[in-house]
Phi, psi and omega in degrees: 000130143288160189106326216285037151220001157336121163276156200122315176272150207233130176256150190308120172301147173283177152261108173277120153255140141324081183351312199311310190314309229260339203265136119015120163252164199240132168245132156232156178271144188214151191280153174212161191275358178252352183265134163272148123023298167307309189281328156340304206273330184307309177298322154321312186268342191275300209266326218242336185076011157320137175307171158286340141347260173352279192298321174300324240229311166280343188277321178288341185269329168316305180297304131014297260208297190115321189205173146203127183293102269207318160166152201230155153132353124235128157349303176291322198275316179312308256250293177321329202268309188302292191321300160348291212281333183303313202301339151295358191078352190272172200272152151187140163217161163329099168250170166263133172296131168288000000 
């Protein structure tokens, strides 16, 4: 390419990521007083592709329970996932895995 060692010119500073970038993000699900039980479990198989197994066994820990972590792991697709579940209406938010 030209240019790239041309004096005059300011080269791109490196960028340190953040460790933080690296850890597991946590979606978790939270009971609300408006969604039934069904539609949950519907949603859950809709967004995640789950048996209906599966999908009864998070909804019950949801209720049960209060939350249930639902899924982990890089940052952009949890994020896609909280937005997902929001576009349903359901309660969910972004934790960082400990």
């Amino acid at each position: 390419m030209q240019g790239m060692n041309q004096p005059g010119l300011l080269e791109a500073p490196e960028v340190e990521l953040s460790e933080n970038l690296d850890l597991p993000w946590l979606v978790v699900v939270h009971n609300d007083p408006v969604n039934l039980m069904s539609y949950v479990a519907m949603v859950f198989r809709r967004i995640f592709g789950w048996t209906r197994e599966r999908a009864e066994r998070h909804m019950m820990e949801v209720h049960t329970k209060g939350r249930s972590v639902v899924w982990g792991g890089g940052r952009e697709q949890a994020e896609h996932y909280v937005q997902q579940l929001h576009s349903f209406l359901l309660l969910a938010t972004l934790e960082k895995s400990s």
